[in-house]
C-alpha positions as CSV (number, residue, x, y, z in Angstrom):
1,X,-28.0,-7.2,-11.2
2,X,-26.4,-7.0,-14.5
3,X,-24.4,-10.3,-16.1
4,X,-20.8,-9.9,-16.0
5,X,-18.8,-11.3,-19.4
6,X,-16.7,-14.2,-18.5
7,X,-13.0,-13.1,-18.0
8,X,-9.9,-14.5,-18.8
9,X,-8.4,-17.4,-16.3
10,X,-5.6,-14.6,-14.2
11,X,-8.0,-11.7,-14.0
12,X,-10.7,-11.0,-12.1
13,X,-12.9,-8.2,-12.7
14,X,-15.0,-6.1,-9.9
15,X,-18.2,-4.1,-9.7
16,X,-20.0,-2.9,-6.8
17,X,-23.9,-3.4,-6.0
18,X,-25.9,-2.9,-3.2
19,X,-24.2,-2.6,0.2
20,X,-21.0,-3.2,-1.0
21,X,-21.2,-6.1,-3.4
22,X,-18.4,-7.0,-5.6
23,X,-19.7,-9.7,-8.7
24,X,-17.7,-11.3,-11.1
25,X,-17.7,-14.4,-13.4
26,X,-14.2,-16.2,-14.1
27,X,-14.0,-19.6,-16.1
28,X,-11.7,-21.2,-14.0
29,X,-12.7,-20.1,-10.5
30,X,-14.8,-23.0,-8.6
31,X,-18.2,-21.6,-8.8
32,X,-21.4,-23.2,-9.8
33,X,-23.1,-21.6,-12.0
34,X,-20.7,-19.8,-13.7
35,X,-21.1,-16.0,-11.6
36,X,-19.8,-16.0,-7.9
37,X,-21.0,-13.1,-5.6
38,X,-18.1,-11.8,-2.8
39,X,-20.5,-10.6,-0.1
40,X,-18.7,-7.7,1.2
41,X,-21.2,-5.5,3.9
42,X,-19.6,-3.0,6.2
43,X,-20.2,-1.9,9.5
44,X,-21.7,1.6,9.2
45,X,-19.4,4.7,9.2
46,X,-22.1,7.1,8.9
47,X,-25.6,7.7,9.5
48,X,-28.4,7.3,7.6
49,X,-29.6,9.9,4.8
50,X,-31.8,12.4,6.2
51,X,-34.6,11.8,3.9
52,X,-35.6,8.3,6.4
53,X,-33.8,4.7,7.2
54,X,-31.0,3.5,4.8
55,X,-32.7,0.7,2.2
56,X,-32.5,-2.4,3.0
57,X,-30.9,-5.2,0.7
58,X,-32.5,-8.5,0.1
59,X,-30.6,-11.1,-2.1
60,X,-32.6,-14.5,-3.1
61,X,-32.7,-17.2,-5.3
62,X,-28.9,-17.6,-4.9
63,X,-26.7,-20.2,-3.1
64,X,-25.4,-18.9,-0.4
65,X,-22.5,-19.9,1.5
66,X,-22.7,-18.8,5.6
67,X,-19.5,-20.8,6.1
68,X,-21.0,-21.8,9.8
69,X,-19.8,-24.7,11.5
70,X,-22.3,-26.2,9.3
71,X,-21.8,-25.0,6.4
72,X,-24.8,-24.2,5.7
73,X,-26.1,-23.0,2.2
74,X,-28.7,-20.5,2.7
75,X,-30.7,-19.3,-1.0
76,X,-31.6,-16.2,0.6
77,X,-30.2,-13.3,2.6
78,X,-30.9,-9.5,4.0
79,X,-28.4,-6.7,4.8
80,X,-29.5,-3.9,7.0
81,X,-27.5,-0.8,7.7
82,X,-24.4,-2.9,6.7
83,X,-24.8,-5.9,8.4
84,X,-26.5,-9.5,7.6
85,X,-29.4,-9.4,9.1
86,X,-31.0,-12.6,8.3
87,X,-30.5,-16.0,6.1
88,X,-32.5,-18.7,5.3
89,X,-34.1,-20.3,2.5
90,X,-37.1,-19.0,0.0
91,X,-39.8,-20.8,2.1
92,X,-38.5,-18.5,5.4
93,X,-37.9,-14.9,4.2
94,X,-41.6,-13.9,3.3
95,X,-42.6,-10.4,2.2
96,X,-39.5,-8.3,1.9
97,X,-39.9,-5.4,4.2
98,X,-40.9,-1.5,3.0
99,X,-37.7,-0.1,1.8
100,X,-35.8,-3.3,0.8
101,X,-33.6,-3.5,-2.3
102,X,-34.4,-6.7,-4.1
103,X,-31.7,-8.6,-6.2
104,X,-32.5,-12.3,-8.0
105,X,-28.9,-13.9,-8.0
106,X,-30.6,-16.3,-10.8
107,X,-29.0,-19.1,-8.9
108,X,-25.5,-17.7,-8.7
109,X,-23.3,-18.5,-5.6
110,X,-22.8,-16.2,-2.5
111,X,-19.4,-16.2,-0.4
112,X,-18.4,-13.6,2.6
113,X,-15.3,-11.4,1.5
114,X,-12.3,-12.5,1.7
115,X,-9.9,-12.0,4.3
116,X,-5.7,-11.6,3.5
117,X,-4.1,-12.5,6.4
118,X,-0.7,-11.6,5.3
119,X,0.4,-8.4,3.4
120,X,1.6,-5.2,3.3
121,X,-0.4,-3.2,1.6
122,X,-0.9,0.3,3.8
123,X,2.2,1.4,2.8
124,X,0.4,2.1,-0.8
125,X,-0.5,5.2,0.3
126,X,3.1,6.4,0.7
127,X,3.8,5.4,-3.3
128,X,3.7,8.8,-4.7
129,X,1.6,10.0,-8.0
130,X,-1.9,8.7,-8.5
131,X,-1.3,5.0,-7.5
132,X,-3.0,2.0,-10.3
133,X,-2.3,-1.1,-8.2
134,X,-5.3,-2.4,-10.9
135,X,-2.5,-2.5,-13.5
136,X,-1.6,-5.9,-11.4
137,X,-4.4,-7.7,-13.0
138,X,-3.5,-7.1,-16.4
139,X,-2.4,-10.3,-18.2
140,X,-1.0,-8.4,-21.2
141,X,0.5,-5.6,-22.0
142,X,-2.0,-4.3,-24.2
143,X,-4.5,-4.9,-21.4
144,X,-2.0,-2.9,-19.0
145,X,-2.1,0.1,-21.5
146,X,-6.4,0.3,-21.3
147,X,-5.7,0.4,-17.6
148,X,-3.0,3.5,-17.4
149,X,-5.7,5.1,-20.0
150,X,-8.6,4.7,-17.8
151,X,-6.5,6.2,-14.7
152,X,-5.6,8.8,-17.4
153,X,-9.3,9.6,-17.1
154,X,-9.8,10.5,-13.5
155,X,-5.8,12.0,-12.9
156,X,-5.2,15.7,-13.0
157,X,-3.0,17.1,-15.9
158,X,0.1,17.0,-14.9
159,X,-0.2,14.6,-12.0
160,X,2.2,11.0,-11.9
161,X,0.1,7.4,-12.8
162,X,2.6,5.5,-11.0
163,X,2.1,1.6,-10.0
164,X,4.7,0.8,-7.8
165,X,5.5,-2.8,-6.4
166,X,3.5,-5.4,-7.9
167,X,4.0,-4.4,-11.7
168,X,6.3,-7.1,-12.1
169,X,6.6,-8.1,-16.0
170,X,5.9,-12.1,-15.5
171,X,2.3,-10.6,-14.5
172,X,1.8,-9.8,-18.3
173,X,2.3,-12.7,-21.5
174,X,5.1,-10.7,-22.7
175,X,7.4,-11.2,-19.4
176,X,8.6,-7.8,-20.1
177,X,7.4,-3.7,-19.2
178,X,5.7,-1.9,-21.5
179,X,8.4,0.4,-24.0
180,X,8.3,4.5,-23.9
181,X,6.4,4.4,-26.9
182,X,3.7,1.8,-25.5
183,X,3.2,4.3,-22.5
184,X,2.7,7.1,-24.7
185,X,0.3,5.4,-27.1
186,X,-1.9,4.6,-23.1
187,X,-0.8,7.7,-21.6
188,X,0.8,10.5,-23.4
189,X,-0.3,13.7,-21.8
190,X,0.7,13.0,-18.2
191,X,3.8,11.0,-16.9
192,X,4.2,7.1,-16.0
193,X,6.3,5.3,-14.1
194,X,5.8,1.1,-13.5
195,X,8.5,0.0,-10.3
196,X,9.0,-3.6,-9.8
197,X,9.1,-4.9,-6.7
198,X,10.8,-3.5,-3.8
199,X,14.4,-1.9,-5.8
200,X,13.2,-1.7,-9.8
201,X,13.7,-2.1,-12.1
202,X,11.2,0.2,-13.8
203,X,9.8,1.7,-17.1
204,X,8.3,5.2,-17.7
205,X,6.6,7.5,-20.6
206,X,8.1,10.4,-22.3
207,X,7.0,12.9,-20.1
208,X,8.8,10.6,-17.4
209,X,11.9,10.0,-19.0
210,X,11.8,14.7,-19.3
211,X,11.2,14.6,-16.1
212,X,14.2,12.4,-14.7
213,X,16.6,14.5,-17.3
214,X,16.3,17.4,-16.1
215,X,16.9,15.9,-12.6
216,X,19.7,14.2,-13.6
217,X,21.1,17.1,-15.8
218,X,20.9,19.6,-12.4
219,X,22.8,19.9,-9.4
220,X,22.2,16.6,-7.4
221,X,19.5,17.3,-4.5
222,X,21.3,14.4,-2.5
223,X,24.7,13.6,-2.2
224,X,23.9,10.0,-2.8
225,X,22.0,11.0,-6.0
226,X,23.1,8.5,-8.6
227,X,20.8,9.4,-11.5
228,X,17.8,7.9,-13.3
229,X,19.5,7.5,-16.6
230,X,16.5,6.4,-18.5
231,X,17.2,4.8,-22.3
232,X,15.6,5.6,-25.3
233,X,13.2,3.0,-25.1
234,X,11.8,4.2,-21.4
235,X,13.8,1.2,-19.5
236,X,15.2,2.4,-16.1
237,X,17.7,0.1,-14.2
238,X,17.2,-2.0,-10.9
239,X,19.1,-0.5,-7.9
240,X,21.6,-2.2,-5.1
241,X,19.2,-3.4,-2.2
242,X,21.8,-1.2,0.3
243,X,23.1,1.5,-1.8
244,X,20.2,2.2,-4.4
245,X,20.2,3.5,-7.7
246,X,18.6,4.4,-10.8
247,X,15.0,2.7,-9.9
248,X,15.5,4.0,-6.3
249,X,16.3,7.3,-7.6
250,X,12.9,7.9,-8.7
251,X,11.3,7.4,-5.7
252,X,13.2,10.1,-4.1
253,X,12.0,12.4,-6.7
254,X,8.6,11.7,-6.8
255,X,8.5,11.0,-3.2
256,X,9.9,15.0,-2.7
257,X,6.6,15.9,-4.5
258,X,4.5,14.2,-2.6
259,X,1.5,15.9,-0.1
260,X,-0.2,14.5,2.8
261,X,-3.8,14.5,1.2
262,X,-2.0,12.2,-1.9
263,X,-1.3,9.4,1.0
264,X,-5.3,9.6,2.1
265,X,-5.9,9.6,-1.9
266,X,-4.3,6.4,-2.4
267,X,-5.2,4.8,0.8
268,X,-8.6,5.3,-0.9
269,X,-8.0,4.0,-4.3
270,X,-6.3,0.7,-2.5
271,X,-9.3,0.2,-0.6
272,X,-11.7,0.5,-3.5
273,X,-9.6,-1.7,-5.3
274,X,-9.1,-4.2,-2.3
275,X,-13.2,-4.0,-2.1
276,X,-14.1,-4.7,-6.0
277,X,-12.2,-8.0,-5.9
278,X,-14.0,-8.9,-2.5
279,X,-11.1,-8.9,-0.4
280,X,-12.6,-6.5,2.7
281,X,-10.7,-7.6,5.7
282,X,-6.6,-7.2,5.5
283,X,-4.2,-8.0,8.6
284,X,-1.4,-6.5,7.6
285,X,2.2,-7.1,8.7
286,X,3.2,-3.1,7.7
287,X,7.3,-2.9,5.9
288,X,10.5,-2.8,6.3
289,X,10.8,0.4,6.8
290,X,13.5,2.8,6.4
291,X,14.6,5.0,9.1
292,X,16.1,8.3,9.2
293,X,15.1,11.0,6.4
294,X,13.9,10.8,2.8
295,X,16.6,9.1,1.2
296,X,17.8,7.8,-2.9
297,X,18.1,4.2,-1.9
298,X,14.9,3.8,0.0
299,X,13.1,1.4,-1.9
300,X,9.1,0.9,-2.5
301,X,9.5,-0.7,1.3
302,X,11.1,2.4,2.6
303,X,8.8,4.3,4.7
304,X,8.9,6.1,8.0
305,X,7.8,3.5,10.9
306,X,6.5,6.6,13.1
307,X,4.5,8.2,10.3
308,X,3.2,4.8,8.6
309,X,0.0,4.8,9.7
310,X,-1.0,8.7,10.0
311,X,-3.1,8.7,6.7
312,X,-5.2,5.6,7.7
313,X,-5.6,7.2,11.5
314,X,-6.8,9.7,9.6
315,X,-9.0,8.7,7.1
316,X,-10.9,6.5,10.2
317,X,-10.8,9.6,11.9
318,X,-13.2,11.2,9.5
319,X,-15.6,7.8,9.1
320,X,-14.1,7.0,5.6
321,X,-12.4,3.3,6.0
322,X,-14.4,1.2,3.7
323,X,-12.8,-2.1,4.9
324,X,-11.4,-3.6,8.1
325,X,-7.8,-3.5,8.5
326,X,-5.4,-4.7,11.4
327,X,-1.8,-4.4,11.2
328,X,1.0,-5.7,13.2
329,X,4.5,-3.3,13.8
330,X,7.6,-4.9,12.8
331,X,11.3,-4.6,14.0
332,X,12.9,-5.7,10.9
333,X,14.7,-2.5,10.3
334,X,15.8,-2.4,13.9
335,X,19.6,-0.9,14.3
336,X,19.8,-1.4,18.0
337,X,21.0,-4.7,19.2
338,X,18.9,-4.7,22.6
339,X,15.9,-4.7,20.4
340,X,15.3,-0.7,22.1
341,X,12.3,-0.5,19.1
342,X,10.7,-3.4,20.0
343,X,10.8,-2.3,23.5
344,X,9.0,1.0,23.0
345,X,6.2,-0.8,20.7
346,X,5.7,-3.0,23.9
347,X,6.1,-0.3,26.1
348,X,3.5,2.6,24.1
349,X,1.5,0.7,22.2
350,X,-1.6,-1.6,22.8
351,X,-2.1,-5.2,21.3
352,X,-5.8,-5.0,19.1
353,X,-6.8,-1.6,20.0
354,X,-9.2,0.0,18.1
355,X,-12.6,-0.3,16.4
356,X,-13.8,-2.8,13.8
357,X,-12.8,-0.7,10.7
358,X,-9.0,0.0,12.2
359,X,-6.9,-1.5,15.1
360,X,-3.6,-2.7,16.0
361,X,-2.4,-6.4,16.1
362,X,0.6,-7.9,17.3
363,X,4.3,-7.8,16.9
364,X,5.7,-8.8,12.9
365,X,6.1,-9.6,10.6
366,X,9.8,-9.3,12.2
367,X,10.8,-8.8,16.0
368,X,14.2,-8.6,14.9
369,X,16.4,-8.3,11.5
370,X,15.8,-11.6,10.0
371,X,19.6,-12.6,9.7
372,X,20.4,-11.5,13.6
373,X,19.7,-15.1,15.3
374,X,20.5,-14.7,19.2
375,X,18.7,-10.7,18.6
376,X,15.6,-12.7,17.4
377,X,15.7,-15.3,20.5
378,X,15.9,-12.1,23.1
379,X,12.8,-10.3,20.9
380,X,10.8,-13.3,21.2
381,X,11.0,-13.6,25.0
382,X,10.0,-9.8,24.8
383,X,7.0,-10.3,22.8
384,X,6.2,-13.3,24.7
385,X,6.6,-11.8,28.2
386,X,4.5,-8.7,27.5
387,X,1.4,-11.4,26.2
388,X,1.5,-9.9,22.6
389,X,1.3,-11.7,19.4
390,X,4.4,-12.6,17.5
391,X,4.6,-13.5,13.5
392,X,7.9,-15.2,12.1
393,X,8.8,-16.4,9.3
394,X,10.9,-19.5,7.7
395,X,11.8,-19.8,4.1
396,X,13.9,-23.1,4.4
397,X,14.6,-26.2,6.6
398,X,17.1,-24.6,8.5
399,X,15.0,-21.3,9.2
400,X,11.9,-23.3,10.0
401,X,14.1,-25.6,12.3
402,X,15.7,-23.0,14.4
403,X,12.3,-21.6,14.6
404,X,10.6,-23.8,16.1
405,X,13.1,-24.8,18.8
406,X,13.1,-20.6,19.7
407,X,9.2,-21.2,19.6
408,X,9.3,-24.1,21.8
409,X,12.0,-22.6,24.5
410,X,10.2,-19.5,25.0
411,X,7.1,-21.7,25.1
412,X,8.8,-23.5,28.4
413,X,9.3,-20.1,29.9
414,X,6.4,-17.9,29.1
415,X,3.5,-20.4,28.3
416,X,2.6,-18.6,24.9
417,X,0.0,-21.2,23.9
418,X,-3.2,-19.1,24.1
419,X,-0.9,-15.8,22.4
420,X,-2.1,-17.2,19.0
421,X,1.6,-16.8,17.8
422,X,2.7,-17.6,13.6
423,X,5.0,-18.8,11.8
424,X,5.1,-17.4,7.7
425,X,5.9,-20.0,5.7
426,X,8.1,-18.4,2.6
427,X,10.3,-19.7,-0.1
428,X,10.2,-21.2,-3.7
429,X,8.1,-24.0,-2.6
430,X,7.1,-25.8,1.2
431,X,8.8,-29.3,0.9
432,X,10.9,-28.6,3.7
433,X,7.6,-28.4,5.7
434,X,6.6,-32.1,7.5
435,X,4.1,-33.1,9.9
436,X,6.4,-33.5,12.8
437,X,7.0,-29.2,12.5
438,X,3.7,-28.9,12.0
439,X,2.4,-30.8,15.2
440,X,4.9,-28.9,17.4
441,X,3.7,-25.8,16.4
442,X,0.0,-26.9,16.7
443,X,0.9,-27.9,20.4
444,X,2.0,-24.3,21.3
445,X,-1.2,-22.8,19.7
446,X,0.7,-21.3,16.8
447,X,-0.6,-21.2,13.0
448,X,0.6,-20.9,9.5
449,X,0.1,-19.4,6.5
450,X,1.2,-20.4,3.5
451,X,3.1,-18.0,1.0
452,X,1.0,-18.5,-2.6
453,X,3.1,-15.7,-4.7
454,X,5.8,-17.8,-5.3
455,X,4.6,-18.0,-9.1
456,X,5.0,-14.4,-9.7
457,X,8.5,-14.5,-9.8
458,X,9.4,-18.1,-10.9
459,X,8.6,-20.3,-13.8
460,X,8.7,-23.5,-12.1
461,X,5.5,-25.2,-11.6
462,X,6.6,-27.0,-8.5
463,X,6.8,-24.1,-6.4
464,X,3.1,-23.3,-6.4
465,X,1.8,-27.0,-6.1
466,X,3.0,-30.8,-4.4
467,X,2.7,-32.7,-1.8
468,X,4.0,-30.1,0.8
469,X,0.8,-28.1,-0.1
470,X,-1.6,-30.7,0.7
471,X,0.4,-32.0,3.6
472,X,-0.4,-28.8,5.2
473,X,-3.9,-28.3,3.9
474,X,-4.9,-31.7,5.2
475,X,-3.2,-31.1,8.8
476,X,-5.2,-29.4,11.7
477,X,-3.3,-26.9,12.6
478,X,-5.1,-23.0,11.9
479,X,-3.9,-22.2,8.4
480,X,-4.2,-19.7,6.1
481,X,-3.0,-18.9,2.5
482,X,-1.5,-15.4,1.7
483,X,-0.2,-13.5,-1.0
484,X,2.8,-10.9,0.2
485,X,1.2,-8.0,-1.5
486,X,2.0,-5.4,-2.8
487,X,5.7,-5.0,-3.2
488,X,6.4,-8.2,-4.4
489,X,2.9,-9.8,-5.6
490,X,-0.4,-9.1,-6.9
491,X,-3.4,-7.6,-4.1
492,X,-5.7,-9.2,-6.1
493,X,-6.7,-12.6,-5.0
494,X,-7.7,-14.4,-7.3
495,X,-4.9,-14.7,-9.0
496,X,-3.1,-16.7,-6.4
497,X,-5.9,-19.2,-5.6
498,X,-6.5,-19.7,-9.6
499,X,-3.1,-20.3,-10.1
């Protein structure tokens, strides 16, 4: 196992060993030594090579975290076929077996990937172009540009780089996207476009900004066609959230160009990225959504609920998952005030069906639209009366408040305790969070999680630390921290727990 250079304190940098290894070193991260291992073995998807048993892998001398009810540190452990077969220490393994891969971790430390508990980050493959959701880990905008030319590498001539969601400018020391010319000094033979968050704004290359011209110089393909309008310096506008515009617009176009096989292409490049950070198990809480036809305002969120998931189905279909992923459905875009979507998820789907690489979960991140109060209190006796999980969120006192009283009166009717129901806490900061909310919830056998991307679009320091944090943290109600990727917020995880 090669050494990996020590990396800058908001970027973490991947590379795969073994069965499925991810290594990395990172100054501020709190390992001991200085490398950290992300254990990341997958359940088998294929058989065995032809040519006789896959090879074992063996990794000693290291420190290895089993995070048992123990928490036991093992300094050795083995991985056949894609699971952990055994750990123990240097005095237990003996002889390695015929066929084993050996690796001396030199006394570097050993944790299981990661799980993200919150995100929504199968909707990637709907982003149209080649998708670089590595440009997120970037901390400069000269590092950005080595990115996009490394994509340029591996992208056909001709072909769309796009990063879509997370490329928002605080990620980068500059606080700003990268000009026309900067593009075109990473990328100049093959068009660009960055998207911030969910409605723009967004920047693009030279071959970009020809391409959104002569869109915007022809007959409009849409009657609610606005225009790109892209400036000299490769700057495109943010759109309305409800009527869309110039960033919006350029979705629509791309979008219009984009082929089945491209959605199973980036489903694969988000799970190879997810997997080189360590991050190998997502439960994700799918979009917003946007019903109807292909349309100029849909955002990055805007994808079709009923064709969402095809390109994953598929891709598991033909053995090719390379991570676990559940994801929940969510009603947030829901038109219909007797909550008729909600009704046929109850009715035609199942809660956790599926296999180990791909199932279903429950019912969020929304029953209901988030502003419709008494729609949400009918959708929560739904959920609750069918047995299915339910995730809600709160991103202030008055939120959480409300919440928990809907939470407790279904409670009284349908018994939801053993449901393993959520509540998403959101917002610039948690203060509004106590320990009386806390043990309510805990008594109905509801968790949170914690929202940690707050810092990606704020500059305040208090709204990713205080005593709301560790009020939480130190509470023992099920917990977990989550980063909102990848509209609004960096996949990679690192970032949030450094910062």
């Amino acid at each position: 196992m090669r050494n990996i250079p020590t990396i800058s304190r908001r970027k973490f940098l991947g590379v795969t060993a073994g069965a499925g290894m991810a290594v990395a070193a990172g100054r501020s991260l709190p390992t001991s030594p200085a490398d950290l291992v992300v254990l990341a073995a997958q359940a088998p998807q294929a058989a065995p090579p032809a040519g006789g048993p896959a090879q074992d892998l063996m990794l000693v001398n290291g420190r290895i975290h089993t995070m048992d009810a123990r928490n036991t540190v093992a300094s050795t452990v083995t991985v056949r076929n894609g699971r952990i077969a055994a750990v123990g220490t240097a005095a237990q393994r003996g002889a390695p077996p015929p066929n084993t891969q050996v690796i001396d971790l030199r006394g570097r430390t050993v944790v299981p990937g990661l799980i993200e508990t919150h995100l929504h980050g199968m909707d990637t493959a709907d982003r149209p172009g080649y998708h670089a959701l590595d440009v997120e880990s970037a901390t400069s905008i000269r590092e950005a540009q080595e990115v996009l030319a490394a994509h340029r590498k591996t992208v056909p001539e001709g072909q769309w780089i796009t990063a879509v969601g997370a490329a928002h400018p605080n990620l980068w020391g500059e606080h700003r996207f990268p000009t026309l010319k900067e593009l075109d000094d990473a990328v100049p033979d093959r068009p660009v476009l960055l998207y911030q968050g969910f409605n723009g704004a967004a920047a693009t290359n030279t071959l970009g900004k020809k391409f959104f011209d002569a869109a915007d110089a022809a007959p409009p393909l849409h009657p609610d066609y606005k225009g790109v309008h892209v400036s000299e310096t490769g700057a495109i506008a943010q759109s309305n959230a409800m009527t869309g515009g110039p960033s919006t617009n350029t979705l629509y176009l791309l979008r219009r160009l984009q082929k089945f096989e491209d959605k199973k292409q980036n489903a694969l490049r988000t799970m190879a990225y997810s997997t080189s950070l360590g991050l190998t198990t997502w439960l994700d809480k799918s979009t917003i959504y946007a019903l109807g036809p292909l349309h100029p305002c849909q955002g990055s969120a805007g994808v079709d609920p009923y064709r969402a998931h095809d390109s994953w189905n598929e891709l598991h279909n033909e053995g090719r998952m390379s991570m676990r992923v559940q994801f929940d459905f969510t009603c947030f875009a829901e038109r219909d005030p007797e909550n008729l979507m909600l009704k046929e998820y109850l009715k035609n789907q199942l809660p956790f069906f599926g296999d180990d690489m791909l199932r279903t979960g429950g019912i969020g991140e929304w029953p209901a639209p988030a502003a419709a109060v008494e729609q949400t209190r009918a959708a929560q006796r739904l959920v609750a009366e069918a047995r299915w999980r339910c995730d809600n969120d709160a991103s202030n006192l008055g939120a959480l408040t409300r919440l928990v009283e809907q939470i407790e009166a279904v409670n009284k009717e349908f018994d939801i305790t053993s449901l393993r129901w959520n509540v998403n806490l959101l917002g610039g900061g948690v203060g509004w969070v106590t320990t009386d909310f806390l043990d309510r919830l805990q008594a109905m056998g509801c968790s949170v999680q914690i929202s940690a991307n707050n810092w990606v679009n704020s500059s305040n320091p208090d709204v990713v630390s205080g005593q709301a944090y560790r009020t939480i943290n130190q509470h023992p109600i099920h917990k977990s921290l989550f980063s909102n990727a990848t509209h609004i917020s960096p996949l990679n995880p690192w970032m949030h727990i450094d910062e």
